[in-house]
C-alpha positions as CSV (number, residue, x, y, z in Angstrom):
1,X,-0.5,29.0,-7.4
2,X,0.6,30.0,-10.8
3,X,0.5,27.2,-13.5
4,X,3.4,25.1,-15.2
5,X,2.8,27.3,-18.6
6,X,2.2,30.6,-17.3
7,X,5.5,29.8,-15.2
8,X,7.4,28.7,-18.6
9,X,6.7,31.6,-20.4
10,X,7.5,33.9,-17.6
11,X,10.9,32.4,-17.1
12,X,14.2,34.5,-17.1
13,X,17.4,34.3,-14.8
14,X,18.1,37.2,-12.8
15,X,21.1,38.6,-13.6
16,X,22.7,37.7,-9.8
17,X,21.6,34.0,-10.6
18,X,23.3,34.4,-13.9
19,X,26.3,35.9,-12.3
20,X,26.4,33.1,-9.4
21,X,26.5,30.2,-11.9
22,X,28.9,31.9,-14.0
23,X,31.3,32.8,-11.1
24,X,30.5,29.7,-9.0
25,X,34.0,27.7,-8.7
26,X,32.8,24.6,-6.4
27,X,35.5,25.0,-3.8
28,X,34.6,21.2,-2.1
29,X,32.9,19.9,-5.4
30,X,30.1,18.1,-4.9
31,X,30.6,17.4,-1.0
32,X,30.0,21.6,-0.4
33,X,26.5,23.7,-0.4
34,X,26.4,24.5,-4.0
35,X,24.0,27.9,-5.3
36,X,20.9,26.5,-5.9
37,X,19.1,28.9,-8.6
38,X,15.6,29.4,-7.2
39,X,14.1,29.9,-10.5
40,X,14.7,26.3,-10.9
41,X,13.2,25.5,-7.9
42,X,10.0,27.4,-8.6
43,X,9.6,25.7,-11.5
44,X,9.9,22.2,-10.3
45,X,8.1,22.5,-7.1
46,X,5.6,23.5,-9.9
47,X,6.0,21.0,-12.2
48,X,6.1,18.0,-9.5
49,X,2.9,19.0,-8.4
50,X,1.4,18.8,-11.5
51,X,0.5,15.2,-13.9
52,X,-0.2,14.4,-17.0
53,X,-3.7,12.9,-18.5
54,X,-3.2,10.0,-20.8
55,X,-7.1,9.9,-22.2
56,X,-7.7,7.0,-24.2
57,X,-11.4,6.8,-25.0
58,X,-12.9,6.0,-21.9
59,X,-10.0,5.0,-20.6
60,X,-7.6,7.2,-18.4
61,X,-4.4,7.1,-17.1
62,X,-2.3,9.6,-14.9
63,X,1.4,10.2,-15.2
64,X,3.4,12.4,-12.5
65,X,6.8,14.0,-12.4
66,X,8.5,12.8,-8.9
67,X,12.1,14.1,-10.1
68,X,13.2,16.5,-12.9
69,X,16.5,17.7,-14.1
70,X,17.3,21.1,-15.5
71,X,19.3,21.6,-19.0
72,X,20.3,25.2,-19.6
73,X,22.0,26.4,-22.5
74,X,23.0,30.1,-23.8
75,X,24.4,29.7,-27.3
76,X,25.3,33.5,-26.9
77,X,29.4,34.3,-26.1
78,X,30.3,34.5,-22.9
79,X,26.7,32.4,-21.6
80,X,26.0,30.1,-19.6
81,X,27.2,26.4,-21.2
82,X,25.7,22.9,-20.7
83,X,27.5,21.2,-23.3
84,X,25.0,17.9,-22.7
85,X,22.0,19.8,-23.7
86,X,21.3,17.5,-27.1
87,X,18.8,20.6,-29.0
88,X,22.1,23.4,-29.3
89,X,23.9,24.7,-32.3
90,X,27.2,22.6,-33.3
91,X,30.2,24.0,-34.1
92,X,29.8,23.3,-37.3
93,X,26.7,23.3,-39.4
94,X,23.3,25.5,-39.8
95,X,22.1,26.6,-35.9
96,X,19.0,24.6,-34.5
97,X,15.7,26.5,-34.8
98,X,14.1,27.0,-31.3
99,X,11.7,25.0,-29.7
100,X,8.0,26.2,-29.0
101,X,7.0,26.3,-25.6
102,X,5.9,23.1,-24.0
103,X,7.0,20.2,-26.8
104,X,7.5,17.1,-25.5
105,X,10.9,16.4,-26.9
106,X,12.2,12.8,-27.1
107,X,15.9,11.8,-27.3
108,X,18.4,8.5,-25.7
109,X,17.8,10.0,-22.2
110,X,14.1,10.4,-22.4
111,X,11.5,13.4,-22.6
112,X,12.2,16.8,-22.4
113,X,9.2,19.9,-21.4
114,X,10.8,22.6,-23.3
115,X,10.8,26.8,-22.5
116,X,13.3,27.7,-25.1
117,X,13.8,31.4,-25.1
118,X,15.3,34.0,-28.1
119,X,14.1,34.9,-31.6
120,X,16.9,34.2,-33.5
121,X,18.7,30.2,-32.6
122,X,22.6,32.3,-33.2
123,X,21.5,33.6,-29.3
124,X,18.7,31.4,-28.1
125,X,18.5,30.0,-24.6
126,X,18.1,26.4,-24.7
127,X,15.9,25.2,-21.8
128,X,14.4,22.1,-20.8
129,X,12.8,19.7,-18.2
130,X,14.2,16.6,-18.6
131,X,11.4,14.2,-16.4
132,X,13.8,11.9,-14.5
133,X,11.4,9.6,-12.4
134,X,7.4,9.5,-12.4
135,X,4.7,7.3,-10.8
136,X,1.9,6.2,-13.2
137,X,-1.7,5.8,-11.3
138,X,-0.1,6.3,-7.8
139,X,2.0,3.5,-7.8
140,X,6.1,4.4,-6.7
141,X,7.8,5.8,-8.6
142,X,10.1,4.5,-11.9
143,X,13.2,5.6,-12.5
144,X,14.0,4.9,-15.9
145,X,12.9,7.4,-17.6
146,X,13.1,6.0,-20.9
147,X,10.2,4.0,-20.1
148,X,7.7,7.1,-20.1
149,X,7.8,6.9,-23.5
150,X,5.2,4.2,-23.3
151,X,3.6,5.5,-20.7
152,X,2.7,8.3,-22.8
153,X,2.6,6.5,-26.7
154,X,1.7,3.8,-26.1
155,X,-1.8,3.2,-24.1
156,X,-4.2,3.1,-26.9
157,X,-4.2,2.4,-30.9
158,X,-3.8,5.2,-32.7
159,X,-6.8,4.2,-35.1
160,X,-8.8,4.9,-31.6
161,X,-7.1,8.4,-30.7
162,X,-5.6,9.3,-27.5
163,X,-4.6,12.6,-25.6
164,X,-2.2,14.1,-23.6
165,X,-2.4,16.7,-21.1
166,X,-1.2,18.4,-19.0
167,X,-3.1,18.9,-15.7
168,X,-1.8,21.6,-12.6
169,X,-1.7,21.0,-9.0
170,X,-3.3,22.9,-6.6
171,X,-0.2,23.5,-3.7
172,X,3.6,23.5,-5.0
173,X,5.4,20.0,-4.3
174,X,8.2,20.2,-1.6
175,X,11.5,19.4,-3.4
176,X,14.7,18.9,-2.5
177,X,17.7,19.0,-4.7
178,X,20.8,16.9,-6.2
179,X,23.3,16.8,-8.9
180,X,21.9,15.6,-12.3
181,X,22.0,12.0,-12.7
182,X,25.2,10.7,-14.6
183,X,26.0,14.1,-16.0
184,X,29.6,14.8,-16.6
185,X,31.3,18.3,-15.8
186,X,32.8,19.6,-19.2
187,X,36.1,21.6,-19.8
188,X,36.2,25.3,-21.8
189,X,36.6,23.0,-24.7
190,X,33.7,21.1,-24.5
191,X,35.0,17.7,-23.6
192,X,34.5,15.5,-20.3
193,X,37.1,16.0,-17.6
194,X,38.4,12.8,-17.4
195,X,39.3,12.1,-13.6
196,X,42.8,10.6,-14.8
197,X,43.4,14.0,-15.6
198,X,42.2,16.2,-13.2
199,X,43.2,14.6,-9.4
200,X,42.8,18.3,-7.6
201,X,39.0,18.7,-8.4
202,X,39.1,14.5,-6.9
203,X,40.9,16.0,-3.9
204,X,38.2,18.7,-3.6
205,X,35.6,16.5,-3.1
206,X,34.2,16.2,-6.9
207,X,32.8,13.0,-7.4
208,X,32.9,10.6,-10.3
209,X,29.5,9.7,-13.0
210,X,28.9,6.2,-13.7
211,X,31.6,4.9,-15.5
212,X,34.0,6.4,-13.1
213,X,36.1,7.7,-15.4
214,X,34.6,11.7,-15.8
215,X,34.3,13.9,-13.1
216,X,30.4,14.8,-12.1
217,X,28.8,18.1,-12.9
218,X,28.0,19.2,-9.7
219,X,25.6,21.8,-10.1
220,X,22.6,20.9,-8.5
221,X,19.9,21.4,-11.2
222,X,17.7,17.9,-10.4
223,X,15.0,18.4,-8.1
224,X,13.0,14.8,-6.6
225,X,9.7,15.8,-5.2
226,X,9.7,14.9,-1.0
227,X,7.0,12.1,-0.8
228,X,5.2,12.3,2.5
């Protein structure tokens, strides 16, 4: 099985996949069998197989991915957009520099494995693994993924020193896959559709986030690993 890196670096959408999410219209929202890209999929059947190694002296601790969520940006004209994506160029101001492969990236939502692709940030693809839900030592899994922060920071003094790692599986993870959690679907503008405003996707068979006001994205770019 090819590892998480080698799979990172590698990573590109075909142009068909590119045309597919482009095209895609969502003719029964979120209630239809949306494209699922399989590059995706490789990745996280990948990544959910694989854990991360908290080493704190003698002291060790493992961390695993059960569910992961895709963020894919192309600040190029005419790209793909995923206006939540929180490392992309504003409108306004100087564009973001790109991301090396494989930083941890923390933000409000949690922390991002990033394969950020491009040599200059005016046409960069912005790509990340946002880790969703993970099990620490075996135990079920948490979902709030805000709480890996200490999972990962926090298990040892830093006067002591502690590692992270990241360790491969040895089969890929079966997966199955869903709408990103809470996500909103964005206009041309890049604004939330409010649902208030937009009753014929609501008739479709979009469905709302959260705070059931904004129509859900419903490209299905989270992936929860099938426990068995």
């Amino acid at each position: 099985m090819q590892n998480l890196k080698e799979t990172l670096e590698s990573f590109s959408l075909s142009e068909d996949t590119r045309r597919k999410i482009l095209n895609e219209d969502h003719p029964f929202g979120n209630q239809g069998t949306p494209f699922i890209p399989s590059e995706f999929k490789e990745i996280a059947q990948i990544a959910l197989a694989g854990h991360f190694l908290v080493s704190t002296g003698i002291q060790q601790v493992t961390v695993q991915p059960t569910c992961v969520e895709f963020y894919y940006h192309e600040e190029a004209e005419g790209g793909i957009k995923d206006p939540i994506v929180y490392h992309r160029n504003p409108k306004n101001g100087s564009p973001k520099s790109i991301f090396k492969l494989g930083i941890l990236h923390n933000h409000v939502s949690g922390i991002d494995i990033t394969f950020e692709k491009g040599t200059h940030p005016e046409d960069a693809i912005r790509a990340s693994l946002l880790i969703r839900e993970f099990s620490v030592d075996g135990n079920p899994p948490d979902s709030r993924s805000t709480l890996l922060y200490d999972m990962l920071y926090s298990q040892a003094s830093i006067f002591d020193g502690f590692s992270i790692k990241w360790v491969d599986g040895e089969e890929k993870a079966e997966v199955e896959a869903d709408v990103r959690k809470n996500v909103a679907k964005y206009d041309e503008n890049g604004q939330k559709m409010q649902a208030k405003e937009h009753q014929e996707l609501l008739d479709k068979g979009f469905t709302l986030i959260k705070d059931m006001k904004h129509i859900q994205d419903p490209r299905p770019w989270q992936f929860k690993k099938i426990q068995v």
